[in-house]
C-alpha positions as CSV (number, residue, x, y, z in Angstrom):
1,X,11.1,8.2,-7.6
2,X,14.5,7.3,-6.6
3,X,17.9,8.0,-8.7
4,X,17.7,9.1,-11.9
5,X,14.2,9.6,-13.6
6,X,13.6,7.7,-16.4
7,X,11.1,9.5,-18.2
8,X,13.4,12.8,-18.9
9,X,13.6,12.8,-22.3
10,X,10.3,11.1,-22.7
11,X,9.2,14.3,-20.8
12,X,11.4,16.5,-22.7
13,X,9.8,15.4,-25.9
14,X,6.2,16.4,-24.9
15,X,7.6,19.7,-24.4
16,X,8.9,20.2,-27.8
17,X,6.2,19.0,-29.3
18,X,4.1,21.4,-27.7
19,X,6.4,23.9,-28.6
20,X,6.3,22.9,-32.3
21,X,2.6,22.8,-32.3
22,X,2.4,26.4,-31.1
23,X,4.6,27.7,-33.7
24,X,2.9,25.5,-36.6
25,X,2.0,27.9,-39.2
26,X,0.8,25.3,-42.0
27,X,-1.6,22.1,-41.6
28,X,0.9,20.1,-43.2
29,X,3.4,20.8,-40.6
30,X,0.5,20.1,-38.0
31,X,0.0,16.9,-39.9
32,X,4.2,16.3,-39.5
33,X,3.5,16.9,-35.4
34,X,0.1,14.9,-35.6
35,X,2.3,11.7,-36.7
36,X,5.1,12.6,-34.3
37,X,2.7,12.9,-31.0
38,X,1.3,9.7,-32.5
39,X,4.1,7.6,-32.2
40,X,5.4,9.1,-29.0
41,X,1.8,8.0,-27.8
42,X,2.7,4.6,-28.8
43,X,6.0,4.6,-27.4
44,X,4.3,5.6,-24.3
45,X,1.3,2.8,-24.3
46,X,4.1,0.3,-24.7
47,X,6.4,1.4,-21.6
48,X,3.1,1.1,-19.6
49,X,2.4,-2.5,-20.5
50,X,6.1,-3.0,-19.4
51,X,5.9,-1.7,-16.3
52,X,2.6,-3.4,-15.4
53,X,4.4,-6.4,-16.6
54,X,7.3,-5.3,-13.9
55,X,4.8,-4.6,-11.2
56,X,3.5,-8.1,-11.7
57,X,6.8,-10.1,-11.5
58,X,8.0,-8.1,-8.4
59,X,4.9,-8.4,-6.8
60,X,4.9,-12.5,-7.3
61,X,8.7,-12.4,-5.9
62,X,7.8,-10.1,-2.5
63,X,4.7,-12.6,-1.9
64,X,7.1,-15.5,-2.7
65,X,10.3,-15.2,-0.6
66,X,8.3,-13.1,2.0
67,X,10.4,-9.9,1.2
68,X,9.3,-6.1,1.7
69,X,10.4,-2.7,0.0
70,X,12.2,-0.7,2.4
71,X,10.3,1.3,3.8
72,X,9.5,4.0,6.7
73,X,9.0,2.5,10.1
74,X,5.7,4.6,10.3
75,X,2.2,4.0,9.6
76,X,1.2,0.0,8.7
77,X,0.5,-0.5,5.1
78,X,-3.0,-0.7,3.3
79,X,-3.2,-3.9,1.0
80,X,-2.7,-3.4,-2.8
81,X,-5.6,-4.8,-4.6
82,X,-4.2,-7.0,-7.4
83,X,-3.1,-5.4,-10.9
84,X,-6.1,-5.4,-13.5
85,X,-6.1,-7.7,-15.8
86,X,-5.3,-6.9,-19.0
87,X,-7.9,-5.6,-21.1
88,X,-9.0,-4.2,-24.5
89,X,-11.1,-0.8,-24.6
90,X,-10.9,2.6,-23.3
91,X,-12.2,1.1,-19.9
92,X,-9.1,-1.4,-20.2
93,X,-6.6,1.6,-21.1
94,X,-7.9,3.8,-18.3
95,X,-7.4,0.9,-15.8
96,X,-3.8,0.1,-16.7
97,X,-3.0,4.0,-16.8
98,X,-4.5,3.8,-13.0
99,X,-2.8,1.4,-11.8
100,X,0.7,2.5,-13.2
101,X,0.3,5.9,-11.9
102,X,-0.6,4.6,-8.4
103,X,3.1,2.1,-8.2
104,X,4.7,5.3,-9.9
105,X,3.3,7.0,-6.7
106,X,1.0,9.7,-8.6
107,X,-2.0,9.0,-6.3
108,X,-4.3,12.9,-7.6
109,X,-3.6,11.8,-11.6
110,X,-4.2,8.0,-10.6
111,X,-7.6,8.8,-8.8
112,X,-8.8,11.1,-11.8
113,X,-8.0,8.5,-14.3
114,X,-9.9,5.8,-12.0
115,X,-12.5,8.2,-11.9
116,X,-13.2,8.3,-15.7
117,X,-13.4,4.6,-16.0
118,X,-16.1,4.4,-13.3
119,X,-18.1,6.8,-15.3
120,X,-17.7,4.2,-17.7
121,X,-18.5,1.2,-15.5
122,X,-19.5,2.3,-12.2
123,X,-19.9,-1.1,-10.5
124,X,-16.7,-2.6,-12.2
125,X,-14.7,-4.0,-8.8
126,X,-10.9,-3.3,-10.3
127,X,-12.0,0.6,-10.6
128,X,-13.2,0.7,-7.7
129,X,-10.7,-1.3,-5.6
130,X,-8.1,0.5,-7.6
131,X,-9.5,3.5,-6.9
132,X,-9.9,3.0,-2.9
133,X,-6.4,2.2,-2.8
134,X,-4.9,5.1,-4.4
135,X,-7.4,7.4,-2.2
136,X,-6.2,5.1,1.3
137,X,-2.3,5.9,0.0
138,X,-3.3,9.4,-0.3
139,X,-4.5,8.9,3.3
140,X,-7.9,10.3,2.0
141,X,-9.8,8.3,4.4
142,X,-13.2,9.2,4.2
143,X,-13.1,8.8,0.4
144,X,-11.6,5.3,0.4
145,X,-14.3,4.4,2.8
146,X,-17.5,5.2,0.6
147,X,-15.4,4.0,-1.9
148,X,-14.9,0.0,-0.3
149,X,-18.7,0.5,1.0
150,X,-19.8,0.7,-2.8
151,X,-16.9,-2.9,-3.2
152,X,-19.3,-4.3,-0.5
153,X,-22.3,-3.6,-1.7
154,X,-21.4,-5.1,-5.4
155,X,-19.8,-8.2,-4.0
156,X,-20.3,-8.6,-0.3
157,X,-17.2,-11.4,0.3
158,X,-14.5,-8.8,-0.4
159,X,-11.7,-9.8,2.0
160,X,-9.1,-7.2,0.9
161,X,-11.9,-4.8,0.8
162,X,-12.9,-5.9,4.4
163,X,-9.3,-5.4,5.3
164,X,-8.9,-2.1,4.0
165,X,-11.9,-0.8,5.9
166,X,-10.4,-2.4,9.1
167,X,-7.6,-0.5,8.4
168,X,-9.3,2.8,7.5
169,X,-11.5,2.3,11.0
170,X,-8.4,1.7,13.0
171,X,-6.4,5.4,11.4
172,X,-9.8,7.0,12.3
173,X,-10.1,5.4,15.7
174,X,-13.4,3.9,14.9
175,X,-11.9,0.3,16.7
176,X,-15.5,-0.9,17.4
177,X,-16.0,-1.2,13.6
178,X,-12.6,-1.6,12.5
179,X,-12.8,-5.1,14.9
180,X,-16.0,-6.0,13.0
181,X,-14.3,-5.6,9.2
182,X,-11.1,-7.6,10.6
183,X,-12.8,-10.3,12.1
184,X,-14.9,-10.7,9.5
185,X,-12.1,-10.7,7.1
186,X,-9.9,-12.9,9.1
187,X,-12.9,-15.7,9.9
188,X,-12.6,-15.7,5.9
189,X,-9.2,-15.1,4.8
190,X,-7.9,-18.0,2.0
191,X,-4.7,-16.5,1.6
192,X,-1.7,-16.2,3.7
193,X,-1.5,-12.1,3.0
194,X,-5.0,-11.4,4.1
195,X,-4.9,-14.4,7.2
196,X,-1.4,-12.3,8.2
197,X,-2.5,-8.8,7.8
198,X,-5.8,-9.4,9.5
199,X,-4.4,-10.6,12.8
200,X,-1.9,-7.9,12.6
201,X,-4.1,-5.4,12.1
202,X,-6.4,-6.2,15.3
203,X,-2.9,-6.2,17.4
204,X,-2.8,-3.1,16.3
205,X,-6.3,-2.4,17.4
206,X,-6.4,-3.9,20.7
207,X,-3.2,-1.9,21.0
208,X,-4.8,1.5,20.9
209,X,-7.5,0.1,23.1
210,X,-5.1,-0.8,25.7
211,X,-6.3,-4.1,25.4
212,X,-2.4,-5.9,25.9
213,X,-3.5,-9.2,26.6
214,X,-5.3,-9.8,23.3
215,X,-2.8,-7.3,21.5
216,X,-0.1,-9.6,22.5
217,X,-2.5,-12.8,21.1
218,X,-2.9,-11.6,17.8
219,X,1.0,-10.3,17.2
220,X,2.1,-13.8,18.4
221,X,-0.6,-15.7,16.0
222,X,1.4,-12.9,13.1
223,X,4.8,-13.7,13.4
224,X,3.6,-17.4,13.9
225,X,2.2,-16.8,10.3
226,X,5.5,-14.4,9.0
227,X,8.5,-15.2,11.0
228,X,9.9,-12.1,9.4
229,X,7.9,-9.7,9.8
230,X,9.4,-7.1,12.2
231,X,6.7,-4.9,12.8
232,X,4.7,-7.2,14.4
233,X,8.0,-8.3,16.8
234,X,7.7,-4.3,17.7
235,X,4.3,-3.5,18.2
236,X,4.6,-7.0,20.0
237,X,7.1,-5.6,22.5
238,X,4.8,-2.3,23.1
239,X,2.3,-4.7,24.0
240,X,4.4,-5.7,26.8
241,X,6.1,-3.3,28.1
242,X,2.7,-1.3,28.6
243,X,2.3,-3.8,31.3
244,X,5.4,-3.9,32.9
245,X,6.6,-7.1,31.1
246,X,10.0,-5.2,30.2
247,X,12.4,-8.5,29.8
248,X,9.4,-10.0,27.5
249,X,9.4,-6.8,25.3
250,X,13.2,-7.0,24.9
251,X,13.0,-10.6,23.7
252,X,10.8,-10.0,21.6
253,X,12.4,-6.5,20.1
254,X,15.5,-8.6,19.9
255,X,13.7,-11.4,17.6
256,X,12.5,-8.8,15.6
257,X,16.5,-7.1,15.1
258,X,17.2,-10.7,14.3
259,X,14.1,-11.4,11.9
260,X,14.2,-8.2,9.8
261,X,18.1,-7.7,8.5
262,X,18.3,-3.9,7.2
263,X,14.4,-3.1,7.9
264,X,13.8,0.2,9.2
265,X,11.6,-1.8,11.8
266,X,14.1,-4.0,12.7
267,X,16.4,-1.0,13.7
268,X,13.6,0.2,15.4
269,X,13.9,-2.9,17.5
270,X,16.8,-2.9,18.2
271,X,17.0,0.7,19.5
272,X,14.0,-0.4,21.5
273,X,15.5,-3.1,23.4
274,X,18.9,-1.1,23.3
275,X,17.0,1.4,25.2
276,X,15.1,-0.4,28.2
277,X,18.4,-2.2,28.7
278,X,20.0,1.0,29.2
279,X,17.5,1.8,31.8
280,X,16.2,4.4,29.0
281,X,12.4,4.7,27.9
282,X,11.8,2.7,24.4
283,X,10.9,5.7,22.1
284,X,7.1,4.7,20.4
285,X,6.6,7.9,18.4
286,X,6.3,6.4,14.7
287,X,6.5,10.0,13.0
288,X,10.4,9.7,13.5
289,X,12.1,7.7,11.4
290,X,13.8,4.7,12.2
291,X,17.5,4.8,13.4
Protein backbone atom coordinates (compact mmCIF):
# COMPACT_ATOMS: atom_id res chain seq x y z
CA UNK A 1 0.00 0.00 0.00
CA UNK A 2 1.17 3.33 -0.94
CA UNK A 3 1.74 6.44 1.59
CA UNK A 4 0.71 6.30 4.84
CA UNK A 5 -1.23 3.10 6.04
CA UNK A 6 -4.48 3.63 7.18
CA UNK A 7 -5.14 0.87 9.30
CA UNK A 8 -2.28 1.93 12.10
CA UNK A 9 -4.13 2.54 14.81
CA UNK A 10 -6.86 0.17 13.83
CA UNK A 11 -3.90 -2.30 14.02
CA UNK A 12 -2.51 -0.86 17.07
CA UNK A 13 -5.79 -1.45 18.85
CA UNK A 14 -5.77 -5.27 18.16
CA UNK A 15 -2.62 -5.24 19.86
CA UNK A 16 -3.65 -3.80 23.02
CA UNK A 17 -6.44 -5.61 23.19
CA UNK A 18 -4.61 -8.74 23.02
CA UNK A 19 -2.34 -7.43 25.48
CA UNK A 20 -5.30 -6.64 27.88
CA UNK A 21 -6.73 -10.04 27.41
CA UNK A 22 -3.52 -11.67 28.44
CA UNK A 23 -3.20 -9.81 31.60
CA UNK A 24 -7.09 -10.15 32.45
CA UNK A 25 -7.20 -11.59 35.86
CA UNK A 26 -11.21 -11.30 36.48
CA UNK A 27 -14.13 -12.34 34.04
CA UNK A 28 -15.61 -9.14 34.51
CA UNK A 29 -12.64 -7.46 33.08
CA UNK A 30 -12.80 -10.19 30.18
CA UNK A 31 -16.33 -9.18 29.84
CA UNK A 32 -15.00 -5.13 29.63
CA UNK A 33 -12.49 -6.57 26.63
CA UNK A 34 -15.32 -8.86 25.20
CA UNK A 35 -17.45 -5.53 24.63
CA UNK A 36 -14.32 -3.61 23.43
CA UNK A 37 -13.20 -6.36 20.70
CA UNK A 38 -16.85 -6.27 19.87
CA UNK A 39 -17.18 -2.95 18.81
CA UNK A 40 -13.76 -2.74 17.20
CA UNK A 41 -15.26 -5.81 15.22
CA UNK A 42 -17.94 -3.59 14.12
CA UNK A 43 -15.94 -0.69 13.38
CA UNK A 44 -14.03 -3.01 11.28
CA UNK A 45 -17.28 -4.73 9.30
CA UNK A 46 -18.23 -1.23 8.55
CA UNK A 47 -14.79 0.13 6.90
CA UNK A 48 -15.08 -3.06 4.75
CA UNK A 49 -18.46 -2.23 3.28
CA UNK A 50 -16.88 1.19 2.55
CA UNK A 51 -14.18 0.11 0.71
CA UNK A 52 -16.13 -2.40 -1.26
CA UNK A 53 -18.28 0.52 -1.87
CA UNK A 54 -14.89 2.43 -3.11
CA UNK A 55 -13.78 -0.49 -5.16
CA UNK A 56 -17.08 -0.31 -6.93
CA UNK A 57 -17.17 3.39 -7.84
CA UNK A 58 -13.51 3.41 -9.10
CA UNK A 59 -14.01 0.39 -10.88
CA UNK A 60 -17.27 2.05 -12.81
CA UNK A 61 -14.90 5.30 -13.46
CA UNK A 62 -11.63 3.18 -15.02
CA UNK A 63 -14.34 1.21 -17.30
CA UNK A 64 -16.01 4.53 -18.11
CA UNK A 65 -13.30 7.09 -19.21
CA UNK A 66 -11.12 4.10 -20.31
CA UNK A 67 -8.42 5.01 -17.56
CA UNK A 68 -5.78 2.44 -15.91
CA UNK A 69 -3.89 2.48 -12.44
CA UNK A 70 -0.39 2.98 -13.04
CA UNK A 71 1.17 0.38 -13.30
CA UNK A 72 4.49 -1.75 -14.13
CA UNK A 73 5.16 -2.12 -17.84
CA UNK A 74 5.50 -5.95 -17.17
CA UNK A 75 3.37 -8.90 -17.39
CA UNK A 76 -0.45 -8.14 -19.05
CA UNK A 77 -3.15 -8.19 -16.48
CA UNK A 78 -5.60 -11.04 -15.55
CA UNK A 79 -9.33 -9.77 -15.55
CA UNK A 80 -11.01 -8.98 -12.13
CA UNK A 81 -14.05 -10.83 -11.87
CA UNK A 82 -16.77 -8.40 -10.70
CA UNK A 83 -17.20 -7.53 -6.86
CA UNK A 84 -19.81 -9.90 -5.00
CA UNK A 85 -22.84 -8.73 -4.52
CA UNK A 86 -23.72 -7.88 -1.37
CA UNK A 87 -24.98 -10.54 0.79
CA UNK A 88 -26.31 -11.53 4.20
CA UNK A 89 -24.73 -14.73 5.96
CA UNK A 90 -21.40 -16.07 6.93
CA UNK A 91 -21.09 -17.09 3.12
CA UNK A 92 -21.90 -13.24 2.28
CA UNK A 93 -19.28 -12.01 5.09
CA UNK A 94 -16.53 -14.35 3.89
CA UNK A 95 -17.01 -13.20 0.27
CA UNK A 96 -16.80 -9.47 1.02
CA UNK A 97 -13.69 -10.15 3.43
CA UNK A 98 -12.26 -12.00 0.08
CA UNK A 99 -12.68 -9.66 -2.18
CA UNK A 100 -11.30 -6.64 0.08
CA UNK A 101 -8.30 -8.45 0.92
CA UNK A 102 -7.50 -9.26 -2.80
CA UNK A 103 -7.91 -4.97 -3.93
CA UNK A 104 -5.88 -4.43 -0.58
CA UNK A 105 -3.31 -6.86 -2.31
CA UNK A 106 -3.35 -9.74 0.46
CA UNK A 107 -3.70 -12.54 -2.08
CA UNK A 108 -2.43 -15.85 0.88
CA UNK A 109 -5.22 -14.31 3.60
CA UNK A 110 -7.66 -13.56 0.53
CA UNK A 111 -7.36 -17.22 -0.80
CA UNK A 112 -7.92 -18.79 2.73
CA UNK A 113 -10.91 -16.75 3.36
CA UNK A 114 -12.28 -17.82 -0.31
CA UNK A 115 -11.46 -21.12 0.73
CA UNK A 116 -13.77 -21.30 3.79
CA UNK A 117 -16.71 -20.06 1.86
CA UNK A 118 -16.40 -22.78 -0.78
CA UNK A 119 -16.54 -25.20 1.99
CA UNK A 120 -19.63 -23.57 2.51
CA UNK A 121 -20.87 -23.52 -1.13
CA UNK A 122 -18.55 -25.28 -3.22
CA UNK A 123 -20.25 -24.62 -6.65
CA UNK A 124 -21.02 -20.86 -5.70
CA UNK A 125 -19.41 -18.93 -9.04
CA UNK A 126 -18.32 -15.47 -6.98
CA UNK A 127 -15.99 -17.97 -4.66
CA UNK A 128 -14.78 -19.51 -7.11
CA UNK A 129 -14.06 -16.70 -9.62
CA UNK A 130 -12.86 -14.77 -6.68
CA UNK A 131 -10.83 -17.24 -5.69
CA UNK A 132 -9.08 -17.91 -9.31
CA UNK A 133 -8.27 -14.45 -9.33
CA UNK A 134 -6.50 -14.00 -6.27
CA UNK A 135 -4.56 -17.38 -7.00
CA UNK A 136 -3.79 -15.90 -10.99
CA UNK A 137 -2.47 -12.41 -9.04
CA UNK A 138 -0.49 -14.62 -6.89
CA UNK A 139 0.82 -16.06 -10.25
CA UNK A 140 -0.27 -19.51 -8.82
CA UNK A 141 -1.01 -20.81 -12.12
CA UNK A 142 -1.81 -24.25 -11.84
CA UNK A 143 -4.17 -23.46 -8.97
CA UNK A 144 -6.14 -20.81 -10.82
CA UNK A 145 -6.50 -23.30 -13.64
CA UNK A 146 -8.33 -26.21 -11.69
CA UNK A 147 -9.91 -23.49 -10.10
CA UNK A 148 -11.67 -21.76 -13.67
CA UNK A 149 -11.99 -25.57 -14.84
CA UNK A 150 -14.43 -26.16 -11.84
CA UNK A 151 -16.23 -22.16 -13.22
CA UNK A 152 -16.66 -24.18 -16.51
CA UNK A 153 -17.92 -27.06 -15.48
CA UNK A 154 -20.83 -25.15 -13.24
CA UNK A 155 -21.60 -22.65 -15.93
CA UNK A 156 -20.01 -23.48 -19.21
CA UNK A 157 -20.51 -19.67 -20.95
CA UNK A 158 -18.03 -18.10 -18.57
CA UNK A 159 -16.26 -15.42 -20.74
CA UNK A 160 -14.09 -13.89 -18.10
CA UNK A 161 -13.37 -17.32 -16.99
CA UNK A 162 -12.50 -18.33 -20.65
CA UNK A 163 -10.33 -15.35 -20.62
CA UNK A 164 -8.45 -15.99 -17.65
CA UNK A 165 -7.55 -19.52 -18.75
CA UNK A 166 -6.41 -17.97 -22.12
CA UNK A 167 -4.32 -15.97 -20.17
CA UNK A 168 -3.06 -18.69 -17.73
CA UNK A 169 -2.27 -20.95 -21.11
CA UNK A 170 -0.38 -18.14 -22.70
CA UNK A 171 2.15 -17.49 -19.01
CA UNK A 172 2.55 -21.33 -19.28
CA UNK A 173 3.21 -21.53 -22.93
CA UNK A 174 0.41 -23.89 -23.56
CA UNK A 175 -0.63 -21.38 -26.90
CA UNK A 176 -2.45 -24.36 -28.53
CA UNK A 177 -5.04 -24.10 -25.78
CA UNK A 178 -4.65 -20.70 -24.66
CA UNK A 179 -5.93 -19.93 -28.66
CA UNK A 180 -8.90 -22.32 -27.98
CA UNK A 181 -10.05 -20.39 -24.51
CA UNK A 182 -9.53 -16.90 -26.38
CA UNK A 183 -11.31 -17.62 -29.39
CA UNK A 184 -13.88 -19.06 -27.76
CA UNK A 185 -14.16 -16.21 -25.51
CA UNK A 186 -13.81 -13.63 -28.12
CA UNK A 187 -16.52 -15.38 -30.69
CA UNK A 188 -18.72 -14.61 -27.46
CA UNK A 189 -17.64 -11.56 -25.77
CA UNK A 190 -20.84 -8.88 -25.08
CA UNK A 191 -18.75 -6.50 -23.54
CA UNK A 192 -16.17 -4.10 -24.71
CA UNK A 193 -13.53 -5.39 -21.75
CA UNK A 194 -13.69 -9.04 -22.61
CA UNK A 195 -14.11 -8.20 -26.84
CA UNK A 196 -10.64 -5.92 -26.00
CA UNK A 197 -8.76 -8.17 -23.88
CA UNK A 198 -9.48 -11.23 -25.97
CA UNK A 199 -7.98 -9.89 -29.11
CA UNK A 200 -5.14 -8.53 -27.15
CA UNK A 201 -4.41 -11.50 -25.58
CA UNK A 202 -4.09 -13.72 -28.82
CA UNK A 203 -1.54 -10.74 -30.12
CA UNK A 204 0.16 -11.69 -27.41
CA UNK A 205 -0.01 -15.34 -28.36
CA UNK A 206 0.72 -15.28 -31.90
CA UNK A 207 3.55 -13.18 -30.67
CA UNK A 208 5.30 -15.83 -28.77
CA UNK A 209 4.56 -18.06 -31.66
CA UNK A 210 6.32 -15.87 -34.04
CA UNK A 211 3.30 -15.74 -35.81
CA UNK A 212 3.72 -11.56 -36.83
CA UNK A 213 1.34 -11.46 -39.42
CA UNK A 214 -1.66 -12.39 -37.23
CA UNK A 215 0.02 -10.81 -34.12
CA UNK A 216 -0.07 -7.58 -35.92
CA UNK A 217 -4.06 -8.40 -36.86
CA UNK A 218 -5.27 -8.80 -33.58
CA UNK A 219 -3.13 -5.63 -31.90
CA UNK A 220 -4.57 -3.44 -34.70
CA UNK A 221 -8.34 -4.96 -34.21
CA UNK A 222 -7.27 -3.77 -30.03
CA UNK A 223 -6.32 -0.38 -30.34
CA UNK A 224 -9.21 -0.18 -32.99
CA UNK A 225 -11.38 -1.18 -29.86
CA UNK A 226 -9.08 1.13 -27.10
CA UNK A 227 -7.41 3.91 -28.84
CA UNK A 228 -5.52 4.26 -25.57
CA UNK A 229 -4.29 1.47 -24.73
CA UNK A 230 -0.44 1.58 -25.01
CA UNK A 231 0.43 -1.79 -24.56
CA UNK A 232 -1.11 -3.05 -27.45
CA UNK A 233 0.78 0.11 -29.57
CA UNK A 234 4.08 -1.77 -28.02
CA UNK A 235 3.62 -5.31 -28.45
CA UNK A 236 2.19 -3.93 -31.87
CA UNK A 237 5.64 -2.48 -32.77
CA UNK A 238 7.49 -5.90 -31.60
CA UNK A 239 5.28 -7.47 -34.02
CA UNK A 240 6.97 -5.53 -36.66
CA UNK A 241 10.11 -4.96 -36.08
CA UNK A 242 10.58 -8.95 -35.78
CA UNK A 243 10.08 -8.75 -39.43
CA UNK A 244 12.18 -6.12 -40.38
CA UNK A 245 9.26 -3.57 -40.63
CA UNK A 246 11.42 -0.97 -38.41
CA UNK A 247 9.70 2.45 -39.75
CA UNK A 248 6.17 0.56 -39.06
CA UNK A 249 7.22 -0.30 -35.50
CA UNK A 250 8.29 3.31 -34.76
CA UNK A 251 4.92 4.63 -35.87
CA UNK A 252 3.31 2.67 -34.06
CA UNK A 253 5.61 2.99 -30.68
CA UNK A 254 5.14 6.65 -31.38
CA UNK A 255 1.11 6.43 -31.37
CA UNK A 256 1.41 4.58 -28.34
CA UNK A 257 3.83 7.65 -26.50
CA UNK A 258 1.02 9.77 -27.89
CA UNK A 259 -2.02 7.54 -26.73
CA UNK A 260 -0.84 6.72 -23.13
CA UNK A 261 0.29 10.18 -21.34
CA UNK A 262 2.36 9.12 -18.06
CA UNK A 263 1.86 5.19 -18.60
CA UNK A 264 4.78 3.22 -17.88
CA UNK A 265 3.96 1.64 -21.37
CA UNK A 266 3.87 4.64 -23.08
CA UNK A 267 7.47 5.48 -21.86
CA UNK A 268 8.22 2.24 -22.87
CA UNK A 269 7.32 3.41 -26.40
CA UNK A 270 8.79 5.95 -26.53
CA UNK A 271 12.26 4.65 -25.52
CA UNK A 272 11.43 2.01 -28.17
CA UNK A 273 11.10 4.23 -31.05
CA UNK A 274 13.84 6.59 -29.44
CA UNK A 275 16.03 3.63 -29.72
CA UNK A 276 15.67 2.10 -33.39
CA UNK A 277 15.86 5.76 -34.51
CA UNK A 278 19.11 6.00 -32.84
CA UNK A 279 20.31 3.07 -34.83
CA UNK A 280 20.11 1.28 -31.20
CA UNK A 281 18.20 -2.20 -30.62
CA UNK A 282 14.56 -1.56 -28.95
CA UNK A 283 15.08 -3.20 -25.48
CA UNK A 284 11.91 -6.03 -25.08
CA UNK A 285 12.89 -7.46 -21.80
CA UNK A 286 9.56 -6.70 -19.69
CA UNK A 287 11.29 -7.66 -16.13
CA UNK A 288 12.85 -4.04 -16.29
CA UNK A 289 10.87 -1.41 -15.51
CA UNK A 290 9.77 1.22 -17.75
CA UNK A 291 11.92 4.34 -18.14
Amino acid sequence: MKGKDPLVSQRARIRELEAALERAGSEQERARLGAAVAELDDSLTWLERQLAGLREDLTRLIERYDVRPDEPAGLAPALAPAAPARRGGELGGLLEQGWNCITAGDYETARQILRRALRLAPDDLEALSCLGWAQTLSRDYDEAALTYQHVLVVSPDDVLTRLNLGFICLQKGIYGEAIEHLSKAVRSAADRRAMLYGRYYLGLVYLAREMYSDAESFFLETVDLSPTLSEAYFQLGRARYQVGRRADAVSAWKDGAAAGGPDPWARRCAEAARRVESGEPPDFDLSSPAA
